[in-house]
N, C-alpha and C positions, 0 to 999 in steps of 0.2 A: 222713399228718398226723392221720387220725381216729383213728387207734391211738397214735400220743404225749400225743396231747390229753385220749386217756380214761385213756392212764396216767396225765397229769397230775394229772388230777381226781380217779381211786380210789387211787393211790400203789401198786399189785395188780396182780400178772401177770395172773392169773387173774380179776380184777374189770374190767379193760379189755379181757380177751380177751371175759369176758359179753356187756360193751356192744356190742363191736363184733364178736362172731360168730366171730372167728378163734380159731386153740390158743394157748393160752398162750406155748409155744416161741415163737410168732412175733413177739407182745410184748415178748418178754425180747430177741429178737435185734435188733430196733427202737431197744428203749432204748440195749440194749446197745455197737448199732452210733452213737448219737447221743451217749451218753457220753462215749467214743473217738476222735469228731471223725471217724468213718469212714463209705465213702457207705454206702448205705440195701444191705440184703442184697437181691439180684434172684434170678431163676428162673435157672438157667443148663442151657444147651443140651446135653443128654447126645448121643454120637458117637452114630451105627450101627452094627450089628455088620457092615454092607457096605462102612465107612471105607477101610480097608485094601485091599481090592477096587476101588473106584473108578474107580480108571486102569485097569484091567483093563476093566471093564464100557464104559466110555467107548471104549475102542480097539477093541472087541467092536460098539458102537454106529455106530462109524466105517466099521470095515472092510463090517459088513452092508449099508452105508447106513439105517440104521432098521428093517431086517427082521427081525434075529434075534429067537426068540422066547425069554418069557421061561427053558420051561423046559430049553432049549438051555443059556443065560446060567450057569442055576444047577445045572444037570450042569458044566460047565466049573469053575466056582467053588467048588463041593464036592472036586472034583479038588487044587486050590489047599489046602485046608483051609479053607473055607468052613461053621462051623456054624448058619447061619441058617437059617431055613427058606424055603421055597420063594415066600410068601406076601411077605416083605421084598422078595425078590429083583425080585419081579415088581414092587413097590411100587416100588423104586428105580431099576429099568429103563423103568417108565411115562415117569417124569423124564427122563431122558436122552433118551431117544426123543423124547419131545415138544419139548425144548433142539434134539437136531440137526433135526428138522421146519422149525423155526422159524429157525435157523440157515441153513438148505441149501434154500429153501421155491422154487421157480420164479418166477421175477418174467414177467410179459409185457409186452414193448411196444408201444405201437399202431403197427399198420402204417400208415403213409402214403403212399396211394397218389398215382400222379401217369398223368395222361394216356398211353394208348398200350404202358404200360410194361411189364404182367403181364397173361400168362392164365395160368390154371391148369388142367390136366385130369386127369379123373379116369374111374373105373371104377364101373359098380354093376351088381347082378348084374338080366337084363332076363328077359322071361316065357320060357315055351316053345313053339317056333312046329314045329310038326310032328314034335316029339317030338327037336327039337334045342333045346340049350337057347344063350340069346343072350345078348351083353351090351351094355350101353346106354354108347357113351362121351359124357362129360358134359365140354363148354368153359366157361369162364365166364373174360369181362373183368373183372378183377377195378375199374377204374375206375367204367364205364358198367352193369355188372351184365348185363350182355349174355351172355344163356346159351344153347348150341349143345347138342343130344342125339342120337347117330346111335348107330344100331345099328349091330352088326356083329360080329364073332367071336375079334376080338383075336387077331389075327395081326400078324404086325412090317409085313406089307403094308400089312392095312387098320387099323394103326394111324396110317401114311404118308399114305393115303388120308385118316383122319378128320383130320389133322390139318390138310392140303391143303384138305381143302374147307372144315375151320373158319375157315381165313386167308382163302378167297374171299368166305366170307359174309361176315362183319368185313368184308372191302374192305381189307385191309391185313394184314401182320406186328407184335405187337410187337415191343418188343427183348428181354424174357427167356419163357421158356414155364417151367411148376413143375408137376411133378407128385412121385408114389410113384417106390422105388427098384424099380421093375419090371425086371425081366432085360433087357424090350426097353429099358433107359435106362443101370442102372447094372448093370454085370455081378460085382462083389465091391468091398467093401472093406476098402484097404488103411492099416490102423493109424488106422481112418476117414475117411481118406480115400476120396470113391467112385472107382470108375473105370467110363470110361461104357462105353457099347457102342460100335466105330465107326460103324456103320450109323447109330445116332442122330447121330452128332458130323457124318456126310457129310451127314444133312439137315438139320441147322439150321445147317451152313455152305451150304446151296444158297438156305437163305430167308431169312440173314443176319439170325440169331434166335441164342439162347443158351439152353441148356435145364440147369437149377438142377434139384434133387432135394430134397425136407424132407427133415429128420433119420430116421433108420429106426424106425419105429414112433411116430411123431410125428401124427397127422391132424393138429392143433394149429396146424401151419403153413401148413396150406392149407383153412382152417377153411369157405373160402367156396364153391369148388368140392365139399366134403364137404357141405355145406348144398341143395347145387344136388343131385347126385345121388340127397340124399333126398327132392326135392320131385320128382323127374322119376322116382324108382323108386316114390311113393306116386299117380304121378298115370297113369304109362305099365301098370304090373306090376299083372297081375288077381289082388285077393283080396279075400275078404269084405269086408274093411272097404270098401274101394272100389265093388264090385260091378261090375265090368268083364269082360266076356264074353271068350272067349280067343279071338287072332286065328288066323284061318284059314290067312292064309300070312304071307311075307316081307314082304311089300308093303303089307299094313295096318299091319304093326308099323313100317312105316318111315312109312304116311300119317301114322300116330298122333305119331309122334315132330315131325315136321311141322309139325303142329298145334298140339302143346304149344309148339312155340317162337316160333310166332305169338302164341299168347294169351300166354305169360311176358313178351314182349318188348315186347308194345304196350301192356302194363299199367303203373301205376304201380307201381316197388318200394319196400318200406317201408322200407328203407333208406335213399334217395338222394331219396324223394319226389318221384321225374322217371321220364318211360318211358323205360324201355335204351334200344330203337332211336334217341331223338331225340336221347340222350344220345351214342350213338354214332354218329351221321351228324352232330352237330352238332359235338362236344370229340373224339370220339376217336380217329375217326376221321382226320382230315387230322395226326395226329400217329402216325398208325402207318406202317409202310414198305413200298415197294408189294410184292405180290405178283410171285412171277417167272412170266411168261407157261407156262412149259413147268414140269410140274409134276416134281415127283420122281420116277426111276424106280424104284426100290424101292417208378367211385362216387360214385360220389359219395357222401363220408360213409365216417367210421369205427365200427367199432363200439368200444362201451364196457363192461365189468362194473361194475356197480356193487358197492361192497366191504358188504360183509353190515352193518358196524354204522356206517358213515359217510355220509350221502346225498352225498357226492363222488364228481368224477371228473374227470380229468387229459385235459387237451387243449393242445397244441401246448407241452408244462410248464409249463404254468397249470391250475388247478383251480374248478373251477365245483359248483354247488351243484344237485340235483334235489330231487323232493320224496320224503321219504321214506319214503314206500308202494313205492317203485322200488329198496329196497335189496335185493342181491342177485341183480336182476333184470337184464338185455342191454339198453343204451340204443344209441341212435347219433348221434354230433355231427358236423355238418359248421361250415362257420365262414366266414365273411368281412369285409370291411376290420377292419370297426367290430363284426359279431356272430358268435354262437357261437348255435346253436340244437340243441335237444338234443331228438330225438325217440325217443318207445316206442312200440312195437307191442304190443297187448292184441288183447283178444277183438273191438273194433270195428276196428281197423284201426290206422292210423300213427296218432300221436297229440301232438303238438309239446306238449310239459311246460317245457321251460324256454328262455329267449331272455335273454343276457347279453349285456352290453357286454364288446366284450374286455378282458381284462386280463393284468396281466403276471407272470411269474413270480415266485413267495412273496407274492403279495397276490390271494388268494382269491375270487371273487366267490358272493356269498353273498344269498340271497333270504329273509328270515325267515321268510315260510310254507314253505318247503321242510323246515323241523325241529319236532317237538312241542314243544307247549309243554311247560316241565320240570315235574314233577310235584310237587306240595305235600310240602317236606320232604325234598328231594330231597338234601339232605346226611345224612339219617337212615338207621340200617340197616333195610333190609326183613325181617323177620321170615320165615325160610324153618325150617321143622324138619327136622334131617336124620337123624333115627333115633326110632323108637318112643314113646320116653320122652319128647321133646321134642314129639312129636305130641299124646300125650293129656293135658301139660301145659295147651299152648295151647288145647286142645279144652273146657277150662274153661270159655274165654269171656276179652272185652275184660279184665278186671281182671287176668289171670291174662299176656297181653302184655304191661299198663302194668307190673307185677308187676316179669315180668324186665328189661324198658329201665330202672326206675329200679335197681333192683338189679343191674344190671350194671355203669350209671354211676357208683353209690356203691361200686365196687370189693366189694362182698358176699364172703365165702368161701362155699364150700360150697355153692353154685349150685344144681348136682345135685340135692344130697342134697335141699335141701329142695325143690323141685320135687317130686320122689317122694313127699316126703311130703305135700305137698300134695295130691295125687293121690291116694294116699293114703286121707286125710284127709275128699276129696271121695266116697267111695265108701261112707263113713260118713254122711256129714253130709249130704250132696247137692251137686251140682255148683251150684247157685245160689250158696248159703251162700259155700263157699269163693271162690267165683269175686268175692262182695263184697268178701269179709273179705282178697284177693290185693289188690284196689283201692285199699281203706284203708289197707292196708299199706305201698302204694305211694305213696299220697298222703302220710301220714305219717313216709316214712321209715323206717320197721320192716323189718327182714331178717334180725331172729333166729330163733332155733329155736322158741322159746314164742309169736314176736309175735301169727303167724298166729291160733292156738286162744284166745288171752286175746282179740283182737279180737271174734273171731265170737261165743265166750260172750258178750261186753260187749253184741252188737249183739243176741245174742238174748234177753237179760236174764236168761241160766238156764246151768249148766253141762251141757255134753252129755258124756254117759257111754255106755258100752256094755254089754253083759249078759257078752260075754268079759274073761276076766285080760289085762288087756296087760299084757307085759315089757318093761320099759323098757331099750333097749340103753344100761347105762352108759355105755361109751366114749365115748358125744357131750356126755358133759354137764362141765363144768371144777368143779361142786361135789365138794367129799368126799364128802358124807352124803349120802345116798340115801332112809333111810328114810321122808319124808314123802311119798314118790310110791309106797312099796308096797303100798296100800291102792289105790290109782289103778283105776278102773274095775271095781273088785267092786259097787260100789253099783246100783240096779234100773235100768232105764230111765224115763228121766222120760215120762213120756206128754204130747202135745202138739195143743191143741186145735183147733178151727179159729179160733176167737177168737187165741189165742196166735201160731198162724201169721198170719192177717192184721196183726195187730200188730207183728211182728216184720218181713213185710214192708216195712212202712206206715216 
């Protein structure tokens, strides 16, 4: 509209492209297009030269699942008759990549645990006791957090064994047991299907148990027991960071292990904020199944991620509010009738952050100090530079930001160019100067080619010259004649006082 209105007023391709900075063509096309009764001419989107390619790249993106690299992509595509270069290819494969990411991304869901119902066991590698090396098997009730650690050397026996005496100590069976696809558990699988060992199938048919496997190469699903074998592999296993002396025989490594499950069990855990053992001789226990006399002969509380830019998180599919120093960070909520109480674990210990009323699914519960306050102007763009040029623009100083935000709101052509020359400009003149006269600029509305240097002369009351010829690159300028600027900077340098500069200051 500011390009019609100055045609209005000069009746001049070229005298409305002045006022308003653009080329002339673009006026003419303006008018031209309002003449005509036809819409306004827009930019329009030129293809890539990977168009064509596309579905190729995409079925390429599929089949890898996201791995193929880029210059796999564009050896194949050059095959195809592919003349781009390597540097598009990658450009356009980031995209895709990042689409099926986002597409195909792992979702998790919380596990809900229920009384009696899951242990999990697992493996970590234990110290060396007389130049034989051991391994620590690690139990954990996934309910009560009740965690069992025995040595022993993983054999299919005294895996029978550990598993027997983990049920005695519990005081009962659950109903499912989860571990790794261990040879001793699952022996191949078939079209992924596992298929177990018998030996395991004849014992957890003798303890009237069922024993699940996680996905292969998955820790993910038995996250808790994984957690348990590395607090019992940094607290049993001698190494510097610890400083723990190396046991002498079998039988300290077993006192040792003993002990740690003494002190884990009678403590509070930060998860469940209750100690295992009470929790398990209280709730868990009289819901587990008895142990069989003759042995074989062979939570409380979920956890949470918090999502990096959300302070939420989804409980019983409801969604509750933390505070958002915790984003990104592992909470834990447990919940009852009427509350939902959500605790973190820091550097002092369990830490209860947030306590809701329950509520119900698609109605959020939300605490206002949990989120910052929005920041002034918060619908404005933030000014970030993302290449050189745009760096030692801004590096002018404030007048040289207000500069660009109003020149980009009044649609300005030619952005760039004069940025550079301001810059320029500044290297002449001094970074002050220009950095005003960008202000005024902007204050005033000016975003011509001349506005800037007729400004700063005004403000300094004297024209500035240089001692070099400058050439004036015609092509920027919409006049014919040239010749009153060929004289332009032969003139001496004016010399400038300290008077002069305070004043100009001032």
């Amino acid at each position: 509209m500011e390009i019609l209105a100055a045609y209005d007023l000069t009746r001049s391709y070229r005298g409305a492209a002045e006022v308003c900075g653009v080329s002339h063509n673009t006026v003419r096309a303006y008018v031209k297009a309002r003449d005509e009764g036809a819409q306004v001419p827009v930019a329009r989107r030129r293809g890539r030269v990977t168009d064509p390619f596309l579905s190729q790249m995409t079925s390429l993106v599929e089949q890898s699942r996201g791995k193929i690299r880029g210059d796999v992509v564009h050896e194949k595509l050059v095959a195809l008759g592919y003349t781009g270069s390597i540097r598009t290819t990658r450009y356009v494969l980031a995209g895709l990549k990042s689409k099926y990411r986002a597409q195909n991304t792992r979702v998790h869901r919380p596990w809900s645990v229920e009384p009696g119902l899951w242990l999990q066991w697992d493996y970590g590698d234990g110290p060396v006791v007389d130049g034989a090396k051991t391994v620590l098997f690690v139990a954990w009730l996934a309910y009560s957090r009740f965690r069992i650690v025995i040595a022993f050397d993983k054999t299919m026996p005294s895996v029978f064994a550990a598993l027997d005496r983990s049920f005695r100590l519990l005081g009962g069976v659950p109903t499912y047991i989860l571990t790794d696809n261990e040879k001793t558990v699952t022996v191949e699988h078939v079209a992924g299907v596992p298929v177990r060992n018998p030996q395991i199938v004849a014992f957890a048919r003798h303890y009237s148990t069922a024993v699940h496997t996680c996905m292969p190469a998955d820790p993910a699903s038995k996250g808790g027991v994984e957690n348990a074998v590395k607090i019992a592999k940094a607290d049993l296993v001698p190494k510097e960071t610890n400083l723990l002396p190396e046991y002498g025989s079998f039988a300290e490594l077993e006192a040792a292990c003993e002990a740690f499950m003494e002190e884990v069990n009678s403590r509070v855990h930060r998860a469940t904020m209750e100690i295992p053992e009470d929790m398990l001789r209280v709730l868990e226990r009289p819901r587990l199944h008895p142990v069989p006399e003759t042995p074989v002969t062979a939570s409380f509380g979920q956890t949470r991620q918090v999502p990096p830019n959300m302070p939420m998180i989804t409980f019983e599919q409801s969604r509750y509010s933390v505070p958002h120093a915790l984003m990104g960070e592992m909470v834990w909520v447990r919940g009852t009738d009427t509350e939902v109480v959500i605790v973190h674990v820091g550097v002092t210990g369990p830490v209860e952050v947030a306590r809701h009323k329950v509520t119900l699914p698609g109605t959020p519960a939300i605490i206002d100090a949990h989120f910052p306050p929005a920041p002034a102007g918060a619908l404005e763009r933030v000014i970030r530079p993302t290449n050189k040029a745009e760096e030692e623009f801004l590096a002018l100083g404030a007048g040289a930001a207000l500069w660009l935000k109003e020149a980009a709101a009044a649609g300005t052509g030619k952005i760039r160019h004069k940025m550079e020359r301001a810059v320029t400009l500044a290297k002449v003149l001094g970074t002050d100067e220009v950095d005003k006269g960008l202000g005024s600029a902007a204050v005033h509305q000016r975003f011509t080619h001349e506005d800037l240097l007729s400004i700063i002369n005004t403000a300094g009351g004297k024209t500035h010259t240089t001692s070099t010829r400058t050439v004036t690159d015609q092509g920027q300028w919409l006049s014919q004649g040239t010749s009153g600027w060929a004289n332009f900077g032969t003139a001496a340098p004016a010399t400038t006082s300290d008077e002069d500069f305070e004043g100009a200051t001032e």
